[in-house]
N, CA, C and O atoms as CSV, one atom per row, in Angstrom:
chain,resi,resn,atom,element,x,y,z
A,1,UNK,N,N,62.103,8.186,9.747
A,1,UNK,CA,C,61.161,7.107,9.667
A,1,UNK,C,C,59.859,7.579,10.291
A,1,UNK,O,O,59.972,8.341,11.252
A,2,UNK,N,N,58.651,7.245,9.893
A,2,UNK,CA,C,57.485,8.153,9.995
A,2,UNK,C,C,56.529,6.715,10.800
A,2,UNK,O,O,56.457,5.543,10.430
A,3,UNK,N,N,56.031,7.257,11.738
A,3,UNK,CA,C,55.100,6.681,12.686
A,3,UNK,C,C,53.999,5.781,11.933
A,3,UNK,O,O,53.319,4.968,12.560
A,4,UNK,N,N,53.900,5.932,10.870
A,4,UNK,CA,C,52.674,5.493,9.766
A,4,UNK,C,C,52.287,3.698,9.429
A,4,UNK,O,O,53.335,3.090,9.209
A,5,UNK,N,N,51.540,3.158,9.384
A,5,UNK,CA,C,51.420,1.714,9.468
A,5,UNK,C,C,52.141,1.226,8.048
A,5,UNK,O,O,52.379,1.778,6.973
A,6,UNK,N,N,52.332,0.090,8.528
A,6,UNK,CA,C,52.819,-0.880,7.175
A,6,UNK,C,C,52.850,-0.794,5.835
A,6,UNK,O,O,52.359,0.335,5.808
A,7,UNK,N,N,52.942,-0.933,5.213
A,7,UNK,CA,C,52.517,-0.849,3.811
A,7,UNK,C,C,52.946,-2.766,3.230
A,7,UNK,O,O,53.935,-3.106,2.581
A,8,UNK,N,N,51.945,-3.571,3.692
A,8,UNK,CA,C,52.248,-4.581,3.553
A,8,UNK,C,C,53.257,-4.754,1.806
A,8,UNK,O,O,54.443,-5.063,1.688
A,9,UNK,N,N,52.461,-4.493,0.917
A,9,UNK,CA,C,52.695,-4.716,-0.590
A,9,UNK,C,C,54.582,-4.189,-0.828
A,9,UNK,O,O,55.525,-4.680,-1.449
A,10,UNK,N,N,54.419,-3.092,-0.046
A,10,UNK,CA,C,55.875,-2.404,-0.007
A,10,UNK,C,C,57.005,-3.122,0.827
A,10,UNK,O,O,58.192,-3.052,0.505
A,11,UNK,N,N,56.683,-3.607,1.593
A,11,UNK,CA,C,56.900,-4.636,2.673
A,11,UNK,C,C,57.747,-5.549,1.966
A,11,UNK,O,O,58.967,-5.709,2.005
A,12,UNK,N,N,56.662,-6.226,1.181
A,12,UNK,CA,C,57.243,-7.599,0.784
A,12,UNK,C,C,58.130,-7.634,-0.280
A,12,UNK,O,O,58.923,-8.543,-0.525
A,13,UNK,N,N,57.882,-6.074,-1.221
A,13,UNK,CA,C,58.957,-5.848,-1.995
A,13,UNK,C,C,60.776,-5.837,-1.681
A,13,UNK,O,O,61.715,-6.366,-2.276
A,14,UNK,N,N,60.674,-4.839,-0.286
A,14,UNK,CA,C,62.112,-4.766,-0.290
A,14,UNK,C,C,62.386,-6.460,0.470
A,14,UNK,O,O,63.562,-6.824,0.477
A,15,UNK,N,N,61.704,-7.096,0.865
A,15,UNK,CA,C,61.990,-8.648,1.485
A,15,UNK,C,C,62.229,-9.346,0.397
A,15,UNK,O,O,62.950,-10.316,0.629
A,16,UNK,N,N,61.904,-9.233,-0.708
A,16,UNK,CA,C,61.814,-10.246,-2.135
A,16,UNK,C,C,63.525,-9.937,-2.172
A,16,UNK,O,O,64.351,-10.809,-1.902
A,17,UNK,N,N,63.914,-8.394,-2.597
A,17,UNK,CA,C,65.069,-7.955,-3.128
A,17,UNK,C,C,66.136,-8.630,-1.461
A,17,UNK,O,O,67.302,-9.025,-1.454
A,18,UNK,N,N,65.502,-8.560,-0.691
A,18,UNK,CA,C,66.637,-8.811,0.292
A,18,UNK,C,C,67.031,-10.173,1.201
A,18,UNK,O,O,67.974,-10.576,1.882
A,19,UNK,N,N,65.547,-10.669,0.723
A,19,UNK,CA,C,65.825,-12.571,1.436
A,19,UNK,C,C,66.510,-12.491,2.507
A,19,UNK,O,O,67.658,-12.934,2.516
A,20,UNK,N,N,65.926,-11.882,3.685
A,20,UNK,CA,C,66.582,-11.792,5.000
A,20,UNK,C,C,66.226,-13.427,5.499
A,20,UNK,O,O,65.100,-13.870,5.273
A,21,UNK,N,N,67.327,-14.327,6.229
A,21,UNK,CA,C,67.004,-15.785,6.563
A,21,UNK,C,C,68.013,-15.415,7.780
A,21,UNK,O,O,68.850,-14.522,7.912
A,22,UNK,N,N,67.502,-16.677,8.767
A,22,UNK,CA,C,68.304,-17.325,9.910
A,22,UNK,C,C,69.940,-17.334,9.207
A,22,UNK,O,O,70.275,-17.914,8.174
A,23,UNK,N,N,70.539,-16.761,9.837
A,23,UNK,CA,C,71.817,-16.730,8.923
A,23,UNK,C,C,72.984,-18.051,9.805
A,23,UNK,O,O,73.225,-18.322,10.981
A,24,UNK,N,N,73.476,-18.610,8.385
A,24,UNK,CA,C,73.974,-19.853,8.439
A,24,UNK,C,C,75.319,-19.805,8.148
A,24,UNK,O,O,75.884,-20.805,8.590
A,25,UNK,N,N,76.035,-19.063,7.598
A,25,UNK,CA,C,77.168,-19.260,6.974
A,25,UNK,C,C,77.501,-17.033,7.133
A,25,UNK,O,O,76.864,-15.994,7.310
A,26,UNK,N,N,78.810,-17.490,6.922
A,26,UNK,CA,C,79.312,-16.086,6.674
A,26,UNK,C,C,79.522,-15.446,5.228
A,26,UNK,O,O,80.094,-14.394,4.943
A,27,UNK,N,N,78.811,-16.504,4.279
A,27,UNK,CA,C,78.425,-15.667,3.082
A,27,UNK,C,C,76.901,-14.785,3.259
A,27,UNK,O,O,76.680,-13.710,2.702
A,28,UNK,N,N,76.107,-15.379,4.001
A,28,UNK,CA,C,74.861,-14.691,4.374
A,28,UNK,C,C,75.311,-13.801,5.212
A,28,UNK,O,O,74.849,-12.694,4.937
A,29,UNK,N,N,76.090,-13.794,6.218
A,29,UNK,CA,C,76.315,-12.600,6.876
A,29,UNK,C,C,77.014,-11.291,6.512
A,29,UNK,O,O,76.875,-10.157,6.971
A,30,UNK,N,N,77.895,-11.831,5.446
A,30,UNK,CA,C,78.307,-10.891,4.959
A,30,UNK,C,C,76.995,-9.758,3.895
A,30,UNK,O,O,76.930,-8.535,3.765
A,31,UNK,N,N,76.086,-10.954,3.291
A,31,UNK,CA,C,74.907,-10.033,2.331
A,31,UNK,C,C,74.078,-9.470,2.979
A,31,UNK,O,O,73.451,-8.489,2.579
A,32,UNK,N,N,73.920,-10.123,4.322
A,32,UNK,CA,C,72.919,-8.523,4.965
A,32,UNK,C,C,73.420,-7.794,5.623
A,32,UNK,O,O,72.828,-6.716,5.665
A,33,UNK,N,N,74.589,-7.879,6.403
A,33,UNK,CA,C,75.281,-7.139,6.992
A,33,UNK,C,C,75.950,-5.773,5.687
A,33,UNK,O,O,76.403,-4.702,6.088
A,34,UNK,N,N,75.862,-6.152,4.101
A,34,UNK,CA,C,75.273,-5.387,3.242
A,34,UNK,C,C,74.211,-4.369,3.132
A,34,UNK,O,O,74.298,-3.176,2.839
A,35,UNK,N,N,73.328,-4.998,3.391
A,35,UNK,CA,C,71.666,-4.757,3.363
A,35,UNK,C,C,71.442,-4.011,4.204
A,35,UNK,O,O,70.575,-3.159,4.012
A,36,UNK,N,N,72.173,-4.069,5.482
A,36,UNK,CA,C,71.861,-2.957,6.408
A,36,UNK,C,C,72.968,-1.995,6.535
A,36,UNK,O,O,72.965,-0.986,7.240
A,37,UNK,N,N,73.822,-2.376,5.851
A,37,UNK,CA,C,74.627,-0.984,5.813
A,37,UNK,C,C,73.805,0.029,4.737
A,37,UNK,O,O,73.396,1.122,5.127
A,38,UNK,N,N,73.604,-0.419,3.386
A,38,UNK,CA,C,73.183,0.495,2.341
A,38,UNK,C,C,71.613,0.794,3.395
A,38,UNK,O,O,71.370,1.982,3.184
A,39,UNK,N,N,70.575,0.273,4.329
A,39,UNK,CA,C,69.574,1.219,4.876
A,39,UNK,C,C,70.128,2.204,5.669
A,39,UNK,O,O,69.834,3.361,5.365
A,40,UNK,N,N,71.015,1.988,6.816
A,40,UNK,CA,C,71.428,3.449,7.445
A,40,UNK,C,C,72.515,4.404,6.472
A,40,UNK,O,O,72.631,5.622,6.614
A,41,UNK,N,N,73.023,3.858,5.798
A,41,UNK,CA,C,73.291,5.539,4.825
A,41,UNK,C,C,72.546,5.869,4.640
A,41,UNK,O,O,72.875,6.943,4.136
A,42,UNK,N,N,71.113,5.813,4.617
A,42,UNK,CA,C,70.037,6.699,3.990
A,42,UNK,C,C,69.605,7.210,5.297
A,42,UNK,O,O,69.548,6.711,6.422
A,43,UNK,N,N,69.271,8.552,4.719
A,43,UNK,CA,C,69.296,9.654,6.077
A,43,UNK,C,C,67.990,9.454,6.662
A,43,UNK,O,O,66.989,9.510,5.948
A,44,UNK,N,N,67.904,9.182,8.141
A,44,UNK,CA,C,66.481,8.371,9.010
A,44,UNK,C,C,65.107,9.762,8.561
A,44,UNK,O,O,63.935,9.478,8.808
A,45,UNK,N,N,65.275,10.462,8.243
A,45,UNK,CA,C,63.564,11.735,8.225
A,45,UNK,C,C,63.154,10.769,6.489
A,45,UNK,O,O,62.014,10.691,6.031
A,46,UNK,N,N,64.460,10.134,5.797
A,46,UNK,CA,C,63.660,9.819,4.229
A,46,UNK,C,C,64.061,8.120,4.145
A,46,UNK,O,O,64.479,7.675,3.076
A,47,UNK,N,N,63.851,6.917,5.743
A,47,UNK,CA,C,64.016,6.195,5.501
A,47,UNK,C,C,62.304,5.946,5.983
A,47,UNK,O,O,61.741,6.521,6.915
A,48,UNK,N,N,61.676,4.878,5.012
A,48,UNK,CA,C,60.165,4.637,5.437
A,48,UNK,C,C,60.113,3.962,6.419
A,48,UNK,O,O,61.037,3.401,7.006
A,49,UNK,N,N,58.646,3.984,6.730
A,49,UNK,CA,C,58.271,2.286,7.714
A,49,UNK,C,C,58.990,1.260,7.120
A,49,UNK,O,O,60.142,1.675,7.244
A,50,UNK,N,N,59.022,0.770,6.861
A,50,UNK,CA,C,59.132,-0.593,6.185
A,50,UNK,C,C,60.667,-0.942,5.859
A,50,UNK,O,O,61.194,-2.052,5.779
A,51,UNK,N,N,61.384,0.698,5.650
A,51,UNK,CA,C,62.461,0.137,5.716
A,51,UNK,C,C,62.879,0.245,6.922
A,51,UNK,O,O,63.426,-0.856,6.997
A,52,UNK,N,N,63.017,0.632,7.746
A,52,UNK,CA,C,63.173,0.630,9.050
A,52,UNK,C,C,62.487,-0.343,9.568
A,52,UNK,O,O,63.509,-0.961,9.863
A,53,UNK,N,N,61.514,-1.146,10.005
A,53,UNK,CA,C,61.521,-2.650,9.794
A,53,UNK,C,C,61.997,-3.508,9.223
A,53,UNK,O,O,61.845,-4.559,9.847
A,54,UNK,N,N,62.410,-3.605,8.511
A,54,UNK,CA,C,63.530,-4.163,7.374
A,54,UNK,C,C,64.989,-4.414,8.066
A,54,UNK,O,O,65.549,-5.503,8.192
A,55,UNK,N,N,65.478,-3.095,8.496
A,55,UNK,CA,C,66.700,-2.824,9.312
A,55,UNK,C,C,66.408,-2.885,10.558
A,55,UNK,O,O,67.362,-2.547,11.259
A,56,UNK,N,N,65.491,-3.173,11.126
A,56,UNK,CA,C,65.426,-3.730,12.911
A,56,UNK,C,C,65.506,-5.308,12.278
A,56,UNK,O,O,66.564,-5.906,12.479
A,57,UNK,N,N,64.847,-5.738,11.813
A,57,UNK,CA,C,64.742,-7.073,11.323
A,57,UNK,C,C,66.493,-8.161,11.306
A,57,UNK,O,O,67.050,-9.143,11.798
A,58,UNK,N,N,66.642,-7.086,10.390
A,58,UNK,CA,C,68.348,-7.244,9.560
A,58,UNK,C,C,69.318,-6.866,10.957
A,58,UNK,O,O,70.428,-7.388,10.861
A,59,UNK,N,N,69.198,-6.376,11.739
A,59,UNK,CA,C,69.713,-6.236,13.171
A,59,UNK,C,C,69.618,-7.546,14.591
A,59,UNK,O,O,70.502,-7.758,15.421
A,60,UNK,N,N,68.894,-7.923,14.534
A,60,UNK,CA,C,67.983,-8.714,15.058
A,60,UNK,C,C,68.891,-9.931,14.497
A,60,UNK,O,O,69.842,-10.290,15.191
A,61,UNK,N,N,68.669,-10.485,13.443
A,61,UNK,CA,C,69.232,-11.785,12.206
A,61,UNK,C,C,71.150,-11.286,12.466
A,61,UNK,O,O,71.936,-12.221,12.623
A,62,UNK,N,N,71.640,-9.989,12.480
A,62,UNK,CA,C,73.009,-10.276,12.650
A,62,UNK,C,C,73.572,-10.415,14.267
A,62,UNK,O,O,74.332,-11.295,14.672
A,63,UNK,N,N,73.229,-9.761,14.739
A,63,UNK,CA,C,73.530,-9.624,15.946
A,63,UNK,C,C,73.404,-10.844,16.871
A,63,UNK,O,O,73.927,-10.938,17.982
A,64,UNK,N,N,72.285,-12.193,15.983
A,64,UNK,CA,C,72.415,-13.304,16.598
A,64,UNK,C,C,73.566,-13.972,16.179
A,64,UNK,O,O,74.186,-14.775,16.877
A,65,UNK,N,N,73.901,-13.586,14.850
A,65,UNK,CA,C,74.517,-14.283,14.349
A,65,UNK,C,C,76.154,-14.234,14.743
A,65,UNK,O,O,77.090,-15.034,14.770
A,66,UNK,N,N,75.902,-12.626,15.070
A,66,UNK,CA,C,77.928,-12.504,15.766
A,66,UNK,C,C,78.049,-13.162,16.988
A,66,UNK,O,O,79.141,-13.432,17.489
A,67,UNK,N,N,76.536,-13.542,17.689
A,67,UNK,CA,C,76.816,-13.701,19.503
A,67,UNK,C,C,77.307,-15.337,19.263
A,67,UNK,O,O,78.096,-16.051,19.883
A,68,UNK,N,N,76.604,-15.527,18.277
A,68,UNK,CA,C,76.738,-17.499,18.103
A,68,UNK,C,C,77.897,-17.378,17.538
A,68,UNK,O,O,78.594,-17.573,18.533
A,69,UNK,N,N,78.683,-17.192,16.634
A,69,UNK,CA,C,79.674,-17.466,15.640
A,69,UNK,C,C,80.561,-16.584,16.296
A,69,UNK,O,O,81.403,-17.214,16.936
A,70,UNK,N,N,80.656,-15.619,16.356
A,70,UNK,CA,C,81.634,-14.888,17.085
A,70,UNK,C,C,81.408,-14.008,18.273
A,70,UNK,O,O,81.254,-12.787,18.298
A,71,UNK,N,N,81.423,-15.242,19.667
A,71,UNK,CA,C,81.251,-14.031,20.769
A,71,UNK,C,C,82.671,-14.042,21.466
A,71,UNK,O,O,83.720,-14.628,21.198
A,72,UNK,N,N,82.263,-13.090,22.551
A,72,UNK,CA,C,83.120,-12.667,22.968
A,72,UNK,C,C,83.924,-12.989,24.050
A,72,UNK,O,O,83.318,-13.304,25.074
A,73,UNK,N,N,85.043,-12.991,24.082
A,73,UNK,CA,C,85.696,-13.927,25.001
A,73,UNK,C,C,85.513,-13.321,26.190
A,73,UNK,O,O,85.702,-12.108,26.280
A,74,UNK,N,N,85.131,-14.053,27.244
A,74,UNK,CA,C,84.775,-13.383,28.752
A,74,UNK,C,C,86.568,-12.786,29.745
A,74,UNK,O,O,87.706,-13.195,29.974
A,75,UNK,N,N,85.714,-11.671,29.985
A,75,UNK,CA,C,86.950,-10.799,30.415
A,75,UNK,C,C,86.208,-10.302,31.930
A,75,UNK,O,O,85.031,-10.171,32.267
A,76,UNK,N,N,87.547,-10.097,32.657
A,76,UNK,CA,C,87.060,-10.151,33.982
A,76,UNK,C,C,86.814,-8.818,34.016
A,76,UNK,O,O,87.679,-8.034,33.624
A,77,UNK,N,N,85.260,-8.258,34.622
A,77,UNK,CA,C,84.625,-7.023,35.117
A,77,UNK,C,C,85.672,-5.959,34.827
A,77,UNK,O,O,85.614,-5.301,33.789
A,78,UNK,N,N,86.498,-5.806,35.611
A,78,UNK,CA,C,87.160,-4.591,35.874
A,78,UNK,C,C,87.814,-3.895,34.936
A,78,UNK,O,O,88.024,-2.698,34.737
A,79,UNK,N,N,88.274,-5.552,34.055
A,79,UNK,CA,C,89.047,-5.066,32.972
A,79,UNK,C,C,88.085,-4.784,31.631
A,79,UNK,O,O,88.584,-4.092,30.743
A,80,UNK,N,N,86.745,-5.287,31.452
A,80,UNK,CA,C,85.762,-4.705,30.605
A,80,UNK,C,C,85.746,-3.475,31.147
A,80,UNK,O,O,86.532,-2.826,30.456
A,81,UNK,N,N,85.315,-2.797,31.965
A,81,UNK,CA,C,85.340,-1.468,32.859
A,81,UNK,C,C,85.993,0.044,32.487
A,81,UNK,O,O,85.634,1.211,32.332
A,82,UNK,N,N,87.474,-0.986,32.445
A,82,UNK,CA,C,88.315,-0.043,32.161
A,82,UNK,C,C,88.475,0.025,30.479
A,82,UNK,O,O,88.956,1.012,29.923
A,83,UNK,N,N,88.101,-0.913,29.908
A,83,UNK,CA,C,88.440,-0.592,28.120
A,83,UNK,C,C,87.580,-0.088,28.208
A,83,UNK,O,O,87.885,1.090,28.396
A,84,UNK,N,N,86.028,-0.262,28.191
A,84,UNK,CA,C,84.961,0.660,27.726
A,84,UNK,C,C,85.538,1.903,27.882
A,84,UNK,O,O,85.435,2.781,27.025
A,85,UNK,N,N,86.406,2.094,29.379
A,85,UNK,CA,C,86.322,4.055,29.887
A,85,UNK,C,C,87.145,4.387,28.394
A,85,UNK,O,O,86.781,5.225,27.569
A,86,UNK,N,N,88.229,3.581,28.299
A,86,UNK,CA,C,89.029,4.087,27.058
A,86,UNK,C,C,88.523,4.076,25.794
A,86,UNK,O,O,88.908,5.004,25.083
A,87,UNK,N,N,87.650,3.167,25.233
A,87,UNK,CA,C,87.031,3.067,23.717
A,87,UNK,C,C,86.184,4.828,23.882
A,87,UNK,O,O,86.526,5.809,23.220
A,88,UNK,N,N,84.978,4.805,25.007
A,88,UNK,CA,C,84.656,5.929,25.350
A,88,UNK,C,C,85.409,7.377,25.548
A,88,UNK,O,O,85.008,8.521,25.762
A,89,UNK,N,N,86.463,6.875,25.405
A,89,UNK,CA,C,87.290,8.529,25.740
A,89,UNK,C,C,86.510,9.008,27.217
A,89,UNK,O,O,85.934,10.094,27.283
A,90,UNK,N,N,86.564,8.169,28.245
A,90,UNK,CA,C,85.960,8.541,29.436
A,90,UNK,C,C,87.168,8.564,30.101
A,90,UNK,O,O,88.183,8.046,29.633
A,91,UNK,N,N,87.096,9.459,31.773
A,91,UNK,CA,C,87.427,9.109,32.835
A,91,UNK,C,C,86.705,8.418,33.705
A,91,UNK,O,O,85.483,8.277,33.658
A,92,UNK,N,N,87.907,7.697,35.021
A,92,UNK,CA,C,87.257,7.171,35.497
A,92,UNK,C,C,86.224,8.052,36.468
A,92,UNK,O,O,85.333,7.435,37.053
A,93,UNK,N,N,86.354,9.590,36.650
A,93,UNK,CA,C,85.654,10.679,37.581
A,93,UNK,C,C,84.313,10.746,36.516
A,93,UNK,O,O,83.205,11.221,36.766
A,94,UNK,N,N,84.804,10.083,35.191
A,94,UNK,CA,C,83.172,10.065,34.702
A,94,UNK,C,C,82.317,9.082,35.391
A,94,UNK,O,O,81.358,8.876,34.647
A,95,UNK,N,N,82.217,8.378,36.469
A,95,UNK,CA,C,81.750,6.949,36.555
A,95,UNK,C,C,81.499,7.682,38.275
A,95,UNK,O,O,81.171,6.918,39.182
A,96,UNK,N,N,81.636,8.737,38.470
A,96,UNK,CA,C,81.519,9.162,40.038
A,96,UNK,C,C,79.885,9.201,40.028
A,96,UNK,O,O,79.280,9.131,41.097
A,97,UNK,N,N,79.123,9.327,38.658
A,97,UNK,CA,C,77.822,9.730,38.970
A,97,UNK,C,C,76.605,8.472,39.399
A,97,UNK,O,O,75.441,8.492,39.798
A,98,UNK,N,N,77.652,7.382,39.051
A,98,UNK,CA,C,76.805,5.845,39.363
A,98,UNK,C,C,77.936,4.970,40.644
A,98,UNK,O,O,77.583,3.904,41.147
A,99,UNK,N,N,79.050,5.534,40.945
A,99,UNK,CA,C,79.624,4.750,41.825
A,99,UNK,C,C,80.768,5.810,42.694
A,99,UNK,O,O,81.446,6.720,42.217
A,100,UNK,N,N,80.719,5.467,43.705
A,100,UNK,CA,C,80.822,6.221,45.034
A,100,UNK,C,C,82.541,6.456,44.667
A,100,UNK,O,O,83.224,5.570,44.154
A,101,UNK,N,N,83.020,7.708,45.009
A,101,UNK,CA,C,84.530,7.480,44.603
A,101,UNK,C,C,85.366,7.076,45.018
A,101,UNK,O,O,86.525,7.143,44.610
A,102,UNK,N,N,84.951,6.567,45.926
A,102,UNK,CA,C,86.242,5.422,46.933
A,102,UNK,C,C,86.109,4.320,45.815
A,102,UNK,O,O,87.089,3.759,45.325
A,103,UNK,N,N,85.102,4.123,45.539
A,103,UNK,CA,C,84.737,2.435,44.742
A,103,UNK,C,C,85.711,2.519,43.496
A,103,UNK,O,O,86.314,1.457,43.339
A,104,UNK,N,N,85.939,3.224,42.825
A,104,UNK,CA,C,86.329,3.896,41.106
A,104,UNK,C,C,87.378,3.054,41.306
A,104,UNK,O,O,87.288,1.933,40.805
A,105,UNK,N,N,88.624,3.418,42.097
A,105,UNK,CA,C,89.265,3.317,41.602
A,105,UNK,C,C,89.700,1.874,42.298
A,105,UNK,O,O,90.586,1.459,41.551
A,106,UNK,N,N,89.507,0.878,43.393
A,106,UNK,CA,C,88.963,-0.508,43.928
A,106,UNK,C,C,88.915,-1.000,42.750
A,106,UNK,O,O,89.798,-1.652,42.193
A,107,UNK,N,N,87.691,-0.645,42.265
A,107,UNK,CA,C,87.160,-1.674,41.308
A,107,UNK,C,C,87.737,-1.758,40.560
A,107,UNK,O,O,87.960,-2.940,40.298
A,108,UNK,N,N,88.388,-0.815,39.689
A,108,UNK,CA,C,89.564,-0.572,38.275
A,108,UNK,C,C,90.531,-1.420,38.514
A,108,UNK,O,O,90.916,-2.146,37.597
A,109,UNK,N,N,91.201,-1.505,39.986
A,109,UNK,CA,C,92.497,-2.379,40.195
A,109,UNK,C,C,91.737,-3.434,40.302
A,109,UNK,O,O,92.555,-4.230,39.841
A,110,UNK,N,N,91.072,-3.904,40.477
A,110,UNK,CA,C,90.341,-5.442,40.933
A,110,UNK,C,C,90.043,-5.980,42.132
A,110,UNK,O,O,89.457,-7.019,42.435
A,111,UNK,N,N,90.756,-4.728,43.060
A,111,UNK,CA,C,90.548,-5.337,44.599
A,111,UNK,C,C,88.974,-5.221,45.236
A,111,UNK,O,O,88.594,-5.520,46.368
A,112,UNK,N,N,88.366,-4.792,44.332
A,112,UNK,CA,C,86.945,-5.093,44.854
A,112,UNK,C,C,85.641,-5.031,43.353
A,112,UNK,O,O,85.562,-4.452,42.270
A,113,UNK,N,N,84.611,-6.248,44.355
A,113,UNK,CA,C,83.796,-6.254,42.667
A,113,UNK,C,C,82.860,-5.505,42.217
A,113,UNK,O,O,82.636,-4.421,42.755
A,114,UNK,N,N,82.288,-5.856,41.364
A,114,UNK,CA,C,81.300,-4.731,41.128
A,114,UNK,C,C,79.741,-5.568,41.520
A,114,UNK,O,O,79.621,-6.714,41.085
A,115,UNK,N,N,78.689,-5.015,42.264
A,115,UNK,CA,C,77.676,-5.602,42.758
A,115,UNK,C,C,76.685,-5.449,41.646
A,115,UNK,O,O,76.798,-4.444,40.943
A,116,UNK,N,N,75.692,-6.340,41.378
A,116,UNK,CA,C,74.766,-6.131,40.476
A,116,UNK,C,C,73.924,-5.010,40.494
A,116,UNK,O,O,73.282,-4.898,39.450
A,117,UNK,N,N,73.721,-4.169,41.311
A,117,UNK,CA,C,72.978,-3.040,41.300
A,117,UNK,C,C,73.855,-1.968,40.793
A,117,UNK,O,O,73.357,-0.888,40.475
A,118,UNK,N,N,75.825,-2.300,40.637
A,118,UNK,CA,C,76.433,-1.572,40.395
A,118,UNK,C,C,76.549,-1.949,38.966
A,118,UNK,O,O,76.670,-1.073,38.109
A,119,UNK,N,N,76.523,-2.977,38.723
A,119,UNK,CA,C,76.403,-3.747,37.116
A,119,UNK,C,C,75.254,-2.759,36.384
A,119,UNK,O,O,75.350,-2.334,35.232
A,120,UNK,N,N,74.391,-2.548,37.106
A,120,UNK,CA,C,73.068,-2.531,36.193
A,120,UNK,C,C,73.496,-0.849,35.480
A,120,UNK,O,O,73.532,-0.555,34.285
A,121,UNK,N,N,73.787,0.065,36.697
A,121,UNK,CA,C,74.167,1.107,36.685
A,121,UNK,C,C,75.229,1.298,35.632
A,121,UNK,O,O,74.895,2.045,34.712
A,122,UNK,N,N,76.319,0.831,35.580
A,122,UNK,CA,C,77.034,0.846,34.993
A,122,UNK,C,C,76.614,0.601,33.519
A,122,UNK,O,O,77.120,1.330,32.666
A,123,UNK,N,N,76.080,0.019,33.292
A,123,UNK,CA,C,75.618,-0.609,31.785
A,123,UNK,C,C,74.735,-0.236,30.855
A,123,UNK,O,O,74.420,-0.568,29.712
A,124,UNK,N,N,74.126,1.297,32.433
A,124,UNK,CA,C,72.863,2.345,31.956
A,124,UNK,C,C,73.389,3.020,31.286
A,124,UNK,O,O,72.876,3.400,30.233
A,125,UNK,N,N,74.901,3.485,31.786
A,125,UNK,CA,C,75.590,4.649,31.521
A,125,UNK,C,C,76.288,4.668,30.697
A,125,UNK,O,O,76.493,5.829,30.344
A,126,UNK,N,N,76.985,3.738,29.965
A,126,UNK,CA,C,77.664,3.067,29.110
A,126,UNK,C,C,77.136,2.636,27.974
A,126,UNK,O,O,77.738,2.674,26.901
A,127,UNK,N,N,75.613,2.061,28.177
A,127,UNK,CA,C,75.019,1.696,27.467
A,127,UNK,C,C,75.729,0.361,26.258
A,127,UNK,O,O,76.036,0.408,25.067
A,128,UNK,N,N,75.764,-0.709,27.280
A,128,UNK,CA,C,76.097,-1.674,26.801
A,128,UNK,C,C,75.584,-2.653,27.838
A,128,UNK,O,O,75.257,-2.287,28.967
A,129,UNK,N,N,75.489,-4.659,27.172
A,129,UNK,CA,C,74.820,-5.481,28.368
A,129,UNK,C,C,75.228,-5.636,29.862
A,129,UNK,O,O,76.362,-5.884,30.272
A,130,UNK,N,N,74.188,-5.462,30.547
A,130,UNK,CA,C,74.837,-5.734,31.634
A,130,UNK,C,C,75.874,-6.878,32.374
A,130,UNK,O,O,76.454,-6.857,33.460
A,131,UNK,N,N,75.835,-7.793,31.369
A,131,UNK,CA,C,76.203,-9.202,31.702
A,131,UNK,C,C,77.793,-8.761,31.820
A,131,UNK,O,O,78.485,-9.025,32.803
A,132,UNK,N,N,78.134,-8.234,30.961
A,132,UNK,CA,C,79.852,-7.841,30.867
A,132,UNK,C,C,80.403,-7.553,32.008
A,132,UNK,O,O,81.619,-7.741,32.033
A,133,UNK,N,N,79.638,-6.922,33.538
A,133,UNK,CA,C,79.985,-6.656,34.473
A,133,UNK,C,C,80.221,-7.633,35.241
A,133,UNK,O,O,81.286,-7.761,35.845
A,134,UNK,N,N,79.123,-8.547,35.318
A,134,UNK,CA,C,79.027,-9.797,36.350
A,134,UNK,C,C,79.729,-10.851,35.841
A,134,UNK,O,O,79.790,-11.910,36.465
């Protein structure tokens, strides 16, 4: 995707073909959650401006739409903690570089919490919201 301004006219073309809306129903979610699958198969050096606005856009419109319609059931810290290490194929000695190693393995069992400065850290590294911690 190339640094280059808008191309309004081009713009409004792929918006005509794609009627991105406040999504209401899970037949709309299912058609752009379409829409942005067929933009990232296309390889990012030959996707334009516009489509890549297009697909932040189309990101933006689903991602509200899973938090409202389908979020996620709240799970206590430790145990978010520990699935991430596993979805990640991490250890927990991966987590020594943001939390002290006495703490690792405390916190994993639950006998102690995780502090918001340890939240924040954690969520750098992981790269997911911080909220999941607290």
């Amino acid at each position: 995707m190339s640094a280059s301004l808008l191309d309004e006219r081009q713009y409004r073309k792929l918006l005509d073909v794609t009627l991105p809306v406040a999504i209401r129903t899970e037949e709309e979610y299912h058609r752009l959650l379409g829409a942005a699958a067929a933009l990232m198969d296309k390889p990012e050096d030959e996707m334009s401006e516009e489509e890549g606005r297009l697909l932040e856009l189309l990101s933006i419109l689903i991602d509200e739409y899973e938090n409202r319609a389908h979020p996620l059931p709240k799970v206590k810290p430790h145990k978010m903690l520990a699935y991430l290490l596993e979805e990640k194929n991490m250890k927990p000695s991966d987590l020594w570089t943001v939390l002290p190693k006495s703490r690792v393995s405390e916190i994993l069992n639950g006998k102690r919490s995780i502090s918001k400065a340890q939240a924040k850290q954690l969520a750098e590294l992981l790269r997911v919201p911080v909220d999941l911690f607290l």
